[in-house]
N, C-alpha and C positions, 0 to 999 in steps of 0.2 A: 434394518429398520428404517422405516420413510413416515414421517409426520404428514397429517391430511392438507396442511398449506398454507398459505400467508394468512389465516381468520385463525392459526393456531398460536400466531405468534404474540407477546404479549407488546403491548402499542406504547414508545415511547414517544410521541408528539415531534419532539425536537430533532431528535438523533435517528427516528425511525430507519431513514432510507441508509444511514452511514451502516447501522447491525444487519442488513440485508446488503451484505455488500457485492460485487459481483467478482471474479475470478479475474485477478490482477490489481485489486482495491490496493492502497494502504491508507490505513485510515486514524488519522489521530483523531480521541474520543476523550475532551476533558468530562469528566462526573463531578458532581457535588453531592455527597452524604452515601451511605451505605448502602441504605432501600435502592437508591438510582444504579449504584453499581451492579446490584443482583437485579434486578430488571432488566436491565441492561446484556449481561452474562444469559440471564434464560431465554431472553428473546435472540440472542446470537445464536444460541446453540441451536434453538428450533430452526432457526432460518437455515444454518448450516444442512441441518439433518434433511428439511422440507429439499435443498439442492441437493445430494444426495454426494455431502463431502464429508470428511472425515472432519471430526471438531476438535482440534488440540485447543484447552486453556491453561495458560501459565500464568501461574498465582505465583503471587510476593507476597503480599500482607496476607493473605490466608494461607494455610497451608494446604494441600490437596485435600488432605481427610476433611477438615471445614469445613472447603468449598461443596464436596462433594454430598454433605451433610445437607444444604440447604440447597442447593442446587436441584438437584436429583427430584423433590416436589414441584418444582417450576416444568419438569420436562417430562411427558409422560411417555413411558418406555426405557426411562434414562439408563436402567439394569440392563436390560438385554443390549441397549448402542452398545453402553460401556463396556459390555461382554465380548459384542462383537469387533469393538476396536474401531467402534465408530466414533464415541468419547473417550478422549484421553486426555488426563490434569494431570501436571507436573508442574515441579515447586522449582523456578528461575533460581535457585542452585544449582540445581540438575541440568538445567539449558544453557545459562547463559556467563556462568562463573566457573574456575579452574581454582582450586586454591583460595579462595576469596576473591578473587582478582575480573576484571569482568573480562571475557573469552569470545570474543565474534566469531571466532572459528567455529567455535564450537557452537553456539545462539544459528547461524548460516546452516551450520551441519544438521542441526535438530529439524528444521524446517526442511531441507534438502529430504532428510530421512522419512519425513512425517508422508512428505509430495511423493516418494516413491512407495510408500506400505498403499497408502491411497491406490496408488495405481495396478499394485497388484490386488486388494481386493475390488478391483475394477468400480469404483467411487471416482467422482468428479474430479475432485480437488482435492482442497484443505482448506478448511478456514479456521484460522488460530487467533484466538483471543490473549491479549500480554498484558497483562498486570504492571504497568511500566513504571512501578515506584521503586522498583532497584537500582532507577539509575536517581534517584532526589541526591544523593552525592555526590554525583560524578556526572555533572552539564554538560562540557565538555566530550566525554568518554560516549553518552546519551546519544548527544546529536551525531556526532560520528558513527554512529552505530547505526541509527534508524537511517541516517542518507545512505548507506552503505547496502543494507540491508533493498532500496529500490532497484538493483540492476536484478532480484528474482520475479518482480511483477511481472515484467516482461513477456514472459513464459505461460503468464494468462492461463496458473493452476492455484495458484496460491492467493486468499483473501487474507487480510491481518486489521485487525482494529487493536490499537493502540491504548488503552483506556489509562487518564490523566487524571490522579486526583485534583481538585483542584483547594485541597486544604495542605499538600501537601507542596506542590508546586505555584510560585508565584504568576500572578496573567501576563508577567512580560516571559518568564519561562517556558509557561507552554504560549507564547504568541512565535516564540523563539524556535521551542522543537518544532509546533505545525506547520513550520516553514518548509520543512523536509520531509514532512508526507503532501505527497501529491493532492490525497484528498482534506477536509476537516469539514464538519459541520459551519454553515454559513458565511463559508469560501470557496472560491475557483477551487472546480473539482477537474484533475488532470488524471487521464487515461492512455496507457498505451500500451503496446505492445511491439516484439521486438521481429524482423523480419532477415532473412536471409536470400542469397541468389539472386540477387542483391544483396548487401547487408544493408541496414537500417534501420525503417522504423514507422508505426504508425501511430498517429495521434489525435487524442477527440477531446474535446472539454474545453477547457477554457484556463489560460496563463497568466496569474497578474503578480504583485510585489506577494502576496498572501504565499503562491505555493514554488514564486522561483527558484527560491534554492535546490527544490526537489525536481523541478526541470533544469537544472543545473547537473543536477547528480544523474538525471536520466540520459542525457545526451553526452556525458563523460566518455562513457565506452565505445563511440564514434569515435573518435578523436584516434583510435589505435587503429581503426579500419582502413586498410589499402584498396584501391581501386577505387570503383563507384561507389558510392553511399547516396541510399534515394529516403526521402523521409517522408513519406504521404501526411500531411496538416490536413487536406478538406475536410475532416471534421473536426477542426478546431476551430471554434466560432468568435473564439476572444482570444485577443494576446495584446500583452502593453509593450510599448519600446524599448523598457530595460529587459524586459523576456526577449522580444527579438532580438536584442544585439546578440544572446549566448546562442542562433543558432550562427552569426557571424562568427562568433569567435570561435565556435566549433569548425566550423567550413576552414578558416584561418590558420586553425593549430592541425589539422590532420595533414600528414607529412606527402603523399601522392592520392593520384584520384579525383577526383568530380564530385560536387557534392549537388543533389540534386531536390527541390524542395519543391513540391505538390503542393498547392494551398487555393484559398477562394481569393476572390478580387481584394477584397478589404484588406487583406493581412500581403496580399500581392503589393499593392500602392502603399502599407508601411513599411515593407523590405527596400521598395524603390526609393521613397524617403530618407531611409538611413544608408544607403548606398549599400545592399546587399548585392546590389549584381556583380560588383567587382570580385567575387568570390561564390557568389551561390549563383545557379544555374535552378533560376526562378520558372514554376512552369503553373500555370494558371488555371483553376478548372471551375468548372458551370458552376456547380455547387457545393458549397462551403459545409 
């Protein structure tokens, strides 16, 4: 099943471009009131479907059967996706808890699983909608989950938006979790993907205090890389100096090897500012 196109999708002004997200997104989505969240939910799902990706939603406060109750009129075709295993709702028991207890293994595995069924019925991606109010007692356990959760964007198969009540979560909570997604509505939006033969990385968007943590978590698993490591930035058009210092400190903690960083002039002359060249192997290109 393929939906006629972005004129089918239902238009949330604000959050629009975060529910069309692209393959490698994450995206934290605070909501206020119910009406927003199911607006919200049927215009993911059309976008999903119009890409031609498989649409996992994991409900918390609703149950699958609910969702699937009022959903399903928002989305025309929703029977036959759903048939085909284009939509699929499961209740963050099932995903993301063992016991009561909350399971990353297992939250990791669901989405791993979801990106491979995708692939065998030869579909894009995945983009999976979370109902993230299972974590309102456990902040802590939350944010460790969701930074954890950034080393699969990489792989630029998988879209995920986040969605934040925010009756339920306080604004310095979710100012907290959207620190560790890359992206959020009316913040640096951070992109990348992950590169081998070389190992490293590329990246586009823009870094500031809003989404560092989650550029913190992305450039972690450098740090274990032997040999060369090359990171192409030219399409990074914005970065602050507390963002710069962490690819210093990445170049610093990785035990052998070169680390080698692509970028435009501007972000070249703040590396040479903060004395990046004693450890990164600055290379400078036309356009940023």
């Amino acid at each position: 099943m393929e939906t006629s196109g972005k004129e089918d999708a239902i238009v949330l002004p604000a959050a629009d471009a975060v529910l069309d997200p692209d393959f490698g997104d994450h995206v934290c989505l605070p909501f206020r009131g119910e009406q927003e969240r199911r607006a919200a939910t049927g215009a993911f799902t059309l976008n999903g479907l119009r890409r031609r990706a498989n649409v996992l939603i994991i409900t918390h406060a609703d149950s699958p059967g609910r969702t699937r109750a009022w959903l399903a009129p928002l989305v025309p075709g929703f029977a036959a996706a759903e048939s085909a295993g284009e939509i699929a709702i499961r209740a963050s028991t099932a995903t993301h808890f063992t016991g009561g207890r909350l399971d990353s293994g297992r939250a990791l595995a669901c989405l791993t699983e979801a990106g491979e069924r995708a692939r065998r019925q030869g579909r894009h991606g995945v983009y999976a909608l979370i109902d993230a109010s299972w974590g309102a007692h456990d902040p802590p356990g939350q944010i460790a989950f969701e930074a954890a959760t950034n080393e699969l964007f990489g792989r630029r198969w998988l879209a995920v938006v986040c969605q934040y009540d925010r009756a339920l979560f306080a604004r310095e909570a979710i100012d907290r979790v959207g620190c560790v997604h890359p992206i959020s509505p009316d913040q640096a939006a951070l992109r990348y993907e992950r590169r081998h033969h070389p190992a490293g990385l590329r990246l586009w968007g823009e870094v500031d205090l809003t989404n560092r943590h989650a550029f913190s978590t992305v450039l972690m698993p450098l740090r274990q890389e032997a040999g060369e490591v090359v990171i192409d930035a030219g399409g990074l058009h914005f970065i602050d100096a507390g963002s710069a210092q962490l690819l210093v400190a990445t170049a610093t903690a990785r035990p052998h090897g070169r680390t080698v960083l692509r970028c435009g002039e501007p972000m070249a002359r703040l590396l040479h500012r903060i004395g990046a060249d004693g450890v990164i192997d600055i290379r400078p290109v036309d356009d940023a």
